[in-house]
FITORGU-458865 format. One record per atom (N, C-alpha, C, O): residue number from 1; atom name; z, y, x. Coordinates in steps of 0.1 Angstrom, whole numbers. Each point is the difference from the previous one (the first is absolute). Example, Ala and Ser with C-alpha at 12.3 -4.5 7.8 and 13.67 -1.06 7.14 Angstrom:
BEGIN
n,atom,w,v,u
1,N,78,-57,132 $
1,CA,0,12,-9 $
1,C,0,12,9 $
1,O,7,0,10 $
2,N,-14,11,-14 $
2,CA,0,11,9 $
2,C,8,11,-8 $
2,O,1,11,5 $
//
This chain:
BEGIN
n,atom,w,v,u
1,N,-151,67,219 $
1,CA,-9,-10,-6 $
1,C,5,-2,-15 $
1,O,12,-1,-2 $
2,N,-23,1,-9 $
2,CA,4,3,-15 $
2,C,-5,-15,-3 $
2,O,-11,-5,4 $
3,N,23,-4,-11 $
3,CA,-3,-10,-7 $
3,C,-8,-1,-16 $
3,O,2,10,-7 $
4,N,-9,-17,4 $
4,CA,-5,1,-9 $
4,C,-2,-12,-7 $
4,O,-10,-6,2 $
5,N,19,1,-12 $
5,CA,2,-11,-5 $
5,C,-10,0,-14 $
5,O,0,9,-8 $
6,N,-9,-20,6 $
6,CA,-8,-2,-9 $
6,C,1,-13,-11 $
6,O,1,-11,3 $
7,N,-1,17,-19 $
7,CA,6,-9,-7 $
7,C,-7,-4,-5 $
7,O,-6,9,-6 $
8,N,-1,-22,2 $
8,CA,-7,-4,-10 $
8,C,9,-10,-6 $
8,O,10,-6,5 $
9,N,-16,4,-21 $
9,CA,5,-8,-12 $
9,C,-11,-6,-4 $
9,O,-9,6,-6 $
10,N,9,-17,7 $
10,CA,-10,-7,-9 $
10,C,1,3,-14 $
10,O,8,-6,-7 $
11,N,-18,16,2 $
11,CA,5,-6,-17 $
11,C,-4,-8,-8 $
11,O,-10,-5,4 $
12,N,14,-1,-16 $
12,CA,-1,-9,-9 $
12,C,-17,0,-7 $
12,O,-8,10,2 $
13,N,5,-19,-7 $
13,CA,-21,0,5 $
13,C,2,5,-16 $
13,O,-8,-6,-7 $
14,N,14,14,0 $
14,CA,-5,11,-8 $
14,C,-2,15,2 $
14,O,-5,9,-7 $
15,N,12,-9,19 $
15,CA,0,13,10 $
15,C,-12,2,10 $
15,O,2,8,8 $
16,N,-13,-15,-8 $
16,CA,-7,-8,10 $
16,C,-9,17,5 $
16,O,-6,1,10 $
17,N,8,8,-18 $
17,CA,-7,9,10 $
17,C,9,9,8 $
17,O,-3,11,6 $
18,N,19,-18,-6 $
18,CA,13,7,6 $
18,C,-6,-7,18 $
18,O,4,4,11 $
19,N,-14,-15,-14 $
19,CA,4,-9,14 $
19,C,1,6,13 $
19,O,6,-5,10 $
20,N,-15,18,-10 $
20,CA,1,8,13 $
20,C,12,11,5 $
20,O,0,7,10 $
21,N,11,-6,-24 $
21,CA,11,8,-1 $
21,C,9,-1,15 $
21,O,8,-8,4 $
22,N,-12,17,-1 $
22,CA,10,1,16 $
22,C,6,18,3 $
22,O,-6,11,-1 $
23,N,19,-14,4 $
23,CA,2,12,5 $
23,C,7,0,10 $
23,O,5,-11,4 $
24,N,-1,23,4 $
24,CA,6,-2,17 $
24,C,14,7,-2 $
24,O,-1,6,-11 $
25,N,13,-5,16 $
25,CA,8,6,1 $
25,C,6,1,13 $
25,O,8,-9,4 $
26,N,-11,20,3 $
26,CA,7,3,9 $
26,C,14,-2,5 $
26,O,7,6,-8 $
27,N,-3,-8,13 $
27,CA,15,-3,5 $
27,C,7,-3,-15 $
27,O,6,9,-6 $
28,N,-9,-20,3 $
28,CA,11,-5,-9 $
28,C,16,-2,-2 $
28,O,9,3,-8 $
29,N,-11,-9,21 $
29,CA,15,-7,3 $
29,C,8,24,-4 $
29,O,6,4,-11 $
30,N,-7,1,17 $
30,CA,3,10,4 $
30,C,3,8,-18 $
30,O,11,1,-5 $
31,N,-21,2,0 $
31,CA,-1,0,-10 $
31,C,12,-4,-14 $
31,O,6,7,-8 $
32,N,-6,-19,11 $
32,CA,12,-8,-2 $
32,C,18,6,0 $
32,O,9,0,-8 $
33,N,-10,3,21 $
33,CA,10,1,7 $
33,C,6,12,-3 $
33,O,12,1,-4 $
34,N,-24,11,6 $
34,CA,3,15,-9 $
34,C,6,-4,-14 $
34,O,12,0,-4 $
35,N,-21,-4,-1 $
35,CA,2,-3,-20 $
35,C,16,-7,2 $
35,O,9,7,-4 $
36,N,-6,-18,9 $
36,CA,14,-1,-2 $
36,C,7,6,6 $
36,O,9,0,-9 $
37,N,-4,7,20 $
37,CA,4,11,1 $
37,C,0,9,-4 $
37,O,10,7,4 $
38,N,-19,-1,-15 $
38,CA,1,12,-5 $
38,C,4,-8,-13 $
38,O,-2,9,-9 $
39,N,7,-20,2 $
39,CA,6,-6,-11 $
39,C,14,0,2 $
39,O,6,6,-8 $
40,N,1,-13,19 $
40,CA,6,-7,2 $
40,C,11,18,4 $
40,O,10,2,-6 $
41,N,-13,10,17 $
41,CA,7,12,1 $
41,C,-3,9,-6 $
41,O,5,11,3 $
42,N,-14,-12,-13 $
42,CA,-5,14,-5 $
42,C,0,-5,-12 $
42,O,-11,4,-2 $
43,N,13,-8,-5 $
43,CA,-8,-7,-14 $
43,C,9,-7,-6 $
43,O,-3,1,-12 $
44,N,16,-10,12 $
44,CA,3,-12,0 $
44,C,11,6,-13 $
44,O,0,-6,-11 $
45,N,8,16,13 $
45,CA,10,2,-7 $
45,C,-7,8,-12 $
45,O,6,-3,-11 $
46,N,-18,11,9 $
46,CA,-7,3,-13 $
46,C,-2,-10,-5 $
46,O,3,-1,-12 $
47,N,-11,-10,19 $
47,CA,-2,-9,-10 $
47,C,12,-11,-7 $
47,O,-3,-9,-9 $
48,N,13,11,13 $
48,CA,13,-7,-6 $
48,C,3,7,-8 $
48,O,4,-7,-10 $
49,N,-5,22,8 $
49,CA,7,8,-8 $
49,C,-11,1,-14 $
49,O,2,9,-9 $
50,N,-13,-16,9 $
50,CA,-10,-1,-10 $
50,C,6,-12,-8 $
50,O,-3,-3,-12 $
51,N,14,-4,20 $
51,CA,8,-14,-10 $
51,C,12,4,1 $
51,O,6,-5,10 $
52,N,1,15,-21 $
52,CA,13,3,3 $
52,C,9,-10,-4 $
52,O,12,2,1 $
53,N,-16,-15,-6 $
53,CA,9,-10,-5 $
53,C,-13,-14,2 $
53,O,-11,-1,-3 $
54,N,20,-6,10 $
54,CA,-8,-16,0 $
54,C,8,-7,-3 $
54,O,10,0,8 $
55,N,-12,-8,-19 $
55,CA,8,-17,-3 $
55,C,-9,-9,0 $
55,O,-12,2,-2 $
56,N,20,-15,6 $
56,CA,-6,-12,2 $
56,C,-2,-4,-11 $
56,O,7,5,-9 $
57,N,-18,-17,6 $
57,CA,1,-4,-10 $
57,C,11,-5,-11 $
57,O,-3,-2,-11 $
58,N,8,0,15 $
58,CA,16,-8,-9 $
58,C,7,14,1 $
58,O,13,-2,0 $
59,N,-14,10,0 $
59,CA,9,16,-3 $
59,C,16,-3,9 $
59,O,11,5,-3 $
60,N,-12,-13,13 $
60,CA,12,-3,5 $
60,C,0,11,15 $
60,O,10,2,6 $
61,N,-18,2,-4 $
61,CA,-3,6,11 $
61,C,-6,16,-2 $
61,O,-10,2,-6 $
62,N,18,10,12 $
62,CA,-8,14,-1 $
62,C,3,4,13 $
62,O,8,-5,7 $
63,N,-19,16,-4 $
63,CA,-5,6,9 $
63,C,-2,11,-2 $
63,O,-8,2,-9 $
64,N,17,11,16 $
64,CA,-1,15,-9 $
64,C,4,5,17 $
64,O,10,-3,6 $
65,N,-24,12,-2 $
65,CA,-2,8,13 $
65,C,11,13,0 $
65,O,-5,11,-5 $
66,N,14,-11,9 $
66,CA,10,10,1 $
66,C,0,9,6 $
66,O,-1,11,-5 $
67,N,2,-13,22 $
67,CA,-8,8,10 $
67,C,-14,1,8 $
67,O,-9,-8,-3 $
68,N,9,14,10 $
68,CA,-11,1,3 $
68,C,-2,-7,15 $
68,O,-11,2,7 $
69,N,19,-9,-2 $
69,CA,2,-5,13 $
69,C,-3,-17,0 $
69,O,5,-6,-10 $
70,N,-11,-2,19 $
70,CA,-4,-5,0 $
70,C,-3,-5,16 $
70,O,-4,9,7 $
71,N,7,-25,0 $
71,CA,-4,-2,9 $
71,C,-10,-14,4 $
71,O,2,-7,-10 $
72,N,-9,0,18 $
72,CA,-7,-10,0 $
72,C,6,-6,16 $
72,O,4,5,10 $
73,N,-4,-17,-14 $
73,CA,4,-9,10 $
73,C,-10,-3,4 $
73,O,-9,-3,-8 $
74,N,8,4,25 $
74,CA,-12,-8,4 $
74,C,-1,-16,-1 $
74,O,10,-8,2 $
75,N,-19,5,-5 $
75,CA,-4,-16,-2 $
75,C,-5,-4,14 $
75,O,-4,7,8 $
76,N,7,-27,-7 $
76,CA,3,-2,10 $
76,C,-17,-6,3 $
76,O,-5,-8,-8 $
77,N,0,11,17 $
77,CA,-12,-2,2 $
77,C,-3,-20,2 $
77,O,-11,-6,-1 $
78,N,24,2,4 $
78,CA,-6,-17,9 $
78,C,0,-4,-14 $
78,O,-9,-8,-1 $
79,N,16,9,-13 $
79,CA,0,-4,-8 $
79,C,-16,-2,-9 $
79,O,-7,-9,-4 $
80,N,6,24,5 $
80,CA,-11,0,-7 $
80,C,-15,-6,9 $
80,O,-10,-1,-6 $
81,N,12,0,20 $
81,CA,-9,-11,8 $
81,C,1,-17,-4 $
81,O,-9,-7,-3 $
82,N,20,5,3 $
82,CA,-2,-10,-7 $
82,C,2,-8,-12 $
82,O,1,-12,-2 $
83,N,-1,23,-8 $
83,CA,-1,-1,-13 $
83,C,-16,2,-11 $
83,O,-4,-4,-11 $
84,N,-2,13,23 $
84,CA,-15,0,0 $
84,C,1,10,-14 $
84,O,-7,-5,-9 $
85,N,14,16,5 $
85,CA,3,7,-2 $
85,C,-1,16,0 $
85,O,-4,6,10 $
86,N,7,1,-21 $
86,CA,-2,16,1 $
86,C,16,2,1 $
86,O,10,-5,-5 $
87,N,-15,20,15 $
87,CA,11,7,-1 $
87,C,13,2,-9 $
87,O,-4,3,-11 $
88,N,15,-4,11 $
88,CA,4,3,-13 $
88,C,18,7,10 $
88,O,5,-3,11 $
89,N,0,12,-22 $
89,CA,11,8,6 $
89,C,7,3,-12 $
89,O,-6,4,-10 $
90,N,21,-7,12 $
90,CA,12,3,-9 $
90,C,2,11,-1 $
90,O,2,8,10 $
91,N,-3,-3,-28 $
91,CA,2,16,3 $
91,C,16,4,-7 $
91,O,2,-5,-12 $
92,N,5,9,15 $
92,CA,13,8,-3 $
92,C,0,14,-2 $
92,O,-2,10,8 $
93,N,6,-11,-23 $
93,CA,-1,14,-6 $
93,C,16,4,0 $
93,O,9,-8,-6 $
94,N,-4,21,13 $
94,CA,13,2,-1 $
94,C,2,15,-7 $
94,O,11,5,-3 $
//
C-alpha cells in the first residue's frame, strides 16, 4: 500500500489564483530518509572540503579538515521526545 501525502499552502490574497496549488508526494517520510543518508555517508566530507578553513567570528576559533575520517554519535531519542525537538548528532572529525 503507497502513501500519498497531500500538501496544501494557503497563499497570501495576492497570490489568490495560487489558492488551488496542491501537490502529492509519495512516500515522503522515505524520501527524506534517502536524502540524508545519501548526505550524511556519501556527501558529507565533499562538502567540508568546499570550507577548507572556518573561523568564528572573533577569529579566536579555526577549523581546517585534515583527514578524511569522520564519525557520528547516535543521539538519544527520549531527549529529543521530550524536548519536542529535531534530530541532532555530534560529529567528530579525526
Amino acid at each position: 500500500m503507497k502513501k500519498i501525502i497531500t500538501l496544501l499552502a494557503p497563499p497570501p490574497s495576492q497570490f489568490s489564483f495560487l489558492s488551488e496549488f496542491q501537490f502529492s508526494l509519495p512516500e515522503l517520510r522515505q524520501i527524506q530518509f534517502k536524502s540524508y543518508y545519501y548526505f550524511i555517508y556519501k556527501n558529507l566530507i565533499s562538502e567540508l572540503n568546499l570550507f577548507p578553513e572556518i573561523f568564528d567570528l572573533n577569529q579566536e576559533f579555526q577549523f581546517e579538515l585534515l583527514n578524511k575520517e569522520y564519525k557520528l554519535i547516535k543521539p538519544e531519542k527520549t531527549n529529543i521526545k521530550f524536548q519536542y525537538n529535531t534530530y541532532s548528532s555530534d560529529l567528530y572529525v579525526t
